[in-house]
C-alpha angles and dihedrals in degrees: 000000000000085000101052087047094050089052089043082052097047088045096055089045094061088041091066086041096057092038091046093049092050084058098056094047091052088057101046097054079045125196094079132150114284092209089061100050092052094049077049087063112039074057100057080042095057094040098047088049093049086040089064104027082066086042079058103045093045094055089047082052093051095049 
């Protein structure tokens, strides 16, 4: 159980790291749509909350 929650760790992670990248790139070409960048955003916000909330559960497991 501890690995798959650590992939699943490690899966969420790069998820906020392609979607935060995205992002970036989108920002950095500028005059993107503001619609995408918010859904952008709703997304980093999901993943990094999932991200932790596993973070969480694993170190309960470990105790």
């Amino acid at each position: 159980m501890q690995t798959v929650l650590i992939v699943l760790i490690v899966l969420a992670m790069l998820g906020v790291l392609g979607v935060l990248g995205a992002g970036m790139i989108g920002m950095v070409r500028g005059g993107g749509d503001p619609r995408r960048s918010n859904k952008l955003m709703q997304w980093r916000i999901i993943l990094q909350a999932a991200a932790v909330l596993l973070f969480v559960v694993l170190l309960s497991m470990l105790r």
